[in-house]
N, C-alpha and C positions, 0 to 999 in steps of 0.2 A: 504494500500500500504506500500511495508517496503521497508524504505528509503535504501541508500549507505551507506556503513562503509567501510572506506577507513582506510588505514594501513601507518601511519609516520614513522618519524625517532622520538623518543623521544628524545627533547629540554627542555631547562632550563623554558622556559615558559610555558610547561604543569605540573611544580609540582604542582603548588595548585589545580589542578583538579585530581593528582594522591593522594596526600593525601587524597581529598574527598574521593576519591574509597574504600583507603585502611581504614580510618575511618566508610565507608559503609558497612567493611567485619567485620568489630569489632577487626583492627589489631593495636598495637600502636602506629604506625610509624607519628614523628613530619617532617614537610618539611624540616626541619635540617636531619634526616634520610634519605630523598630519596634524597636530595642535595648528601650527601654524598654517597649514592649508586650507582647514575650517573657517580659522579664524577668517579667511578671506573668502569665504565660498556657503555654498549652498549644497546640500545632499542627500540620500536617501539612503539605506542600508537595505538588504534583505534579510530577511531573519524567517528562520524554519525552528520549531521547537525553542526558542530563546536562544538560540547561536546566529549569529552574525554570519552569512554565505555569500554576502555580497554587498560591495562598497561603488558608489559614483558619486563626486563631487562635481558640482558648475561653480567657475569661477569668474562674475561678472566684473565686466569692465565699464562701470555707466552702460549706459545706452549704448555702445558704440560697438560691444561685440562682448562673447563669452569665451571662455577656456571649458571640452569637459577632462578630467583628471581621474586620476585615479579610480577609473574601474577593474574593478577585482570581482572574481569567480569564485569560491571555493573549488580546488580542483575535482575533488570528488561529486558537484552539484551542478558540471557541464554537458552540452546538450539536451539542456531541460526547458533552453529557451530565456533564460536570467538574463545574459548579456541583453538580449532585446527590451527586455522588462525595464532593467537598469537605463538604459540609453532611453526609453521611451519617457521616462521620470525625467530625466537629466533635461530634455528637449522641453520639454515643460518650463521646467525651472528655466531654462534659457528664454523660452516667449519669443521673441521674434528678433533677437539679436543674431545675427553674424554668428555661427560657432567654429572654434578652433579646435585640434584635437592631435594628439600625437598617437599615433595606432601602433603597436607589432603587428607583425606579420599575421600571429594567428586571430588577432579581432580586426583586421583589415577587410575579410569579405563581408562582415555583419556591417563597418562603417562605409562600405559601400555602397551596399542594400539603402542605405538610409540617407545615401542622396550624398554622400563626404566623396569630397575629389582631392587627389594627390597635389599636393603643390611644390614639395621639397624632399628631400632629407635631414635626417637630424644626426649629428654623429657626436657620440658621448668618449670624452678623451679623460682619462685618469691616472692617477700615479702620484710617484714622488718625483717632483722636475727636478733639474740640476740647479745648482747655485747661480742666482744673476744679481748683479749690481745693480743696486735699484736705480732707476732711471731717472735723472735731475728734471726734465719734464713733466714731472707727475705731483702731484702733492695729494696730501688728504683732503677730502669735504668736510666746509662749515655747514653747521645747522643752516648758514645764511646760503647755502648752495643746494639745497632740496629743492625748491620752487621752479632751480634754472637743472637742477638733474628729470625733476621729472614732467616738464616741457618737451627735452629733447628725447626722452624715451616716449614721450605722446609721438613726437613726429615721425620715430623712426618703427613704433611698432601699430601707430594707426589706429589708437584708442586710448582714453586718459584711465590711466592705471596708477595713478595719486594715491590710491588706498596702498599698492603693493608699494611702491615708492618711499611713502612714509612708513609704511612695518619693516620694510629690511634695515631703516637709519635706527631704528630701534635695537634690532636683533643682530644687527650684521655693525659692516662698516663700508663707507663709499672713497673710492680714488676720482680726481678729475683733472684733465687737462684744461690749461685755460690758454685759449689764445686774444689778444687785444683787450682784455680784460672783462671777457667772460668765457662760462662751460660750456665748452667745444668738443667735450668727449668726456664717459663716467664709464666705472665699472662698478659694481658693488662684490662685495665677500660676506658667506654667511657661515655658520657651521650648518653642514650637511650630512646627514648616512655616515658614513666611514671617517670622515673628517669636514672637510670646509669646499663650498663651491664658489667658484666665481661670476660670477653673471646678474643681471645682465652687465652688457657690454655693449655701452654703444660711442661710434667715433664718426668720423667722415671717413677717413680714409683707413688700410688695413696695419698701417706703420703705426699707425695712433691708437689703435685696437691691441698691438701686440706690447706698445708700451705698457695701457693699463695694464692688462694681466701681468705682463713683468714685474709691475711694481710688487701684486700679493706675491708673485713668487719670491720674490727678494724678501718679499718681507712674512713667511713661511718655512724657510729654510726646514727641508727635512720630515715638513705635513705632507699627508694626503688631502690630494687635490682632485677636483675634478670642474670640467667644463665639458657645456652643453655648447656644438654650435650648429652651424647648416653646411653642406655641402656648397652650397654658390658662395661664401664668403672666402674662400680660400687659405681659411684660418688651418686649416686641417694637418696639414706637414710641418707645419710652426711648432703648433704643438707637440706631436712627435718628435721632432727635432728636442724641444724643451723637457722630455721624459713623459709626456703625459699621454699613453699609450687609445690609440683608438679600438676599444671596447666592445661596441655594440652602439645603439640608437631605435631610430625608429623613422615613422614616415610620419610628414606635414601633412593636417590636412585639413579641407576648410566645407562651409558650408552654408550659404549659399556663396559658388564662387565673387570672390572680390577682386575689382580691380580698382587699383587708386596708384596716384603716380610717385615715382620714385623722390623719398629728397635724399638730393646730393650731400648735405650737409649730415646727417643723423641716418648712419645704418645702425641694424641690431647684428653683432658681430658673434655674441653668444647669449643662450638663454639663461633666465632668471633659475630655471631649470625647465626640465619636458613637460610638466605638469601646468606652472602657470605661463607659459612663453617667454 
């Protein structure tokens, strides 16, 4: 007989049964991670007999579009049709924003089914880098440089994400480049899964992109690191080169497709992570 699986609101008291899951898919996320991905999101769980079998967070961005994250299966609870159940909740919670989403391989045919078209790659690079000299171009962010950090990550990722902007000056720490006497390029650092991630990362060009990261790694000497970027940035052999070996990833993808025009001045060079963009 197969029991109910009944669809929640996700609450602060199903993370330790979300981290199981995601610890079950082999993902690094510490309950410090999905606390914080809550904190920014919106969710539902599934639950059969009072256990947690499945997890999907929507991560709004205003009006201007959504992330969905973190959906998890219990592996023993697939082909029962969950993933669809979960995604159908998620889309809800989205309403009629723009949605973003980073798929594996094996939920790629279901976010197909559901109208999501490819747009990129994501390639996940980690490790311990080697020793660099921090780079005299870079300094840290003042409180007084949140306002002009997350302006230029509006331009470059095409939705005001002010709420994630201000929770990582909290949790994390920001680099920025300034040229003519403003921020021309930021990265952020947070602690992540295994140790600390860097992103995002946004610059004009790729030279001004590999400085910020330079700087955490100068100024990490001997952590574990990771970054999230895309394959069109070119970022990818840099960091190899730097020790931070490419991994794994996943595929870009969007819904309903978007087209908006490039600015030259603000790329996003690496993500916040795969979850929130």
């Amino acid at each position: 007989m197969t029991n109910q699986i009944d669809i929640a609101d996700f609450g602060l008291d199903h993370l330790e049964a979300a981290a199981n899951l995601s610890r079950q898919a082999g993902w690094p996320h510490r309950i410090e991670d999905w606390r914080m991905a809550l904190a920014l999101s919106e969710g539902v769980v599934a639950v059969e007999d009072g256990r947690v079998v499945g997890t999907v967070l929507v991560t709004p961005y205003e009006a201007d579009c959504a992330t969905i994250n973190m959906v998890i299966v219990d592996e023993a609870m697939r082909g029962r049709g969950l993933g669809r159940r979960l995604m159908d909740a998620a889309m809800a919670i989205a309403g009629e924003r723009p949605v973003r989403l980073v798929a594996t391989a094996e939920g790629l045919p279901l976010y197909e089914k559901l109208g999501f078209r490819e747009t990129g790659s994501i390639l996940q690079h980690q490790g311990i880098a080697r020793e660099l000299a921090v780079p005299a171009a870079v300094s840290a962010a003042t409180s007084a440089d949140i306002g002009a950090i997350a302006e230029l990550d509006r331009r470059a990722f095409g939705a005001d994400r002010g709420r994630l902007i201000a929770y990582l000056a909290t949790v994390g720490e920001f680099a920025v480049i300034r040229r003519d006497g403003r921020v021309s390029g930021f990265a952020a650092l947070r602690a992540f899964g295994r140790g600390e991630v860097i992103g995002p990362v946004v610059a004009a060009e790729i030279d001004d992109a590999k400085l910020l990261i330079a700087h955490f790694i100068a100024k990490r000497p001997g952590r574990f690191l990771r970054v999230d970027t895309t394959a069109d940035t070119g970022l990818s052999p840099w960091l190899v080169e730097q020790g931070l070996a490419h991994v794994g990833g996943g595929i870009a993808m969007v819904k309903p497709p978007i087209q908006r025009p490039a600015d030259p001045a603000a790329v996003t060079f690496s993500l916040a992570n795969q979850a929130l963009g």
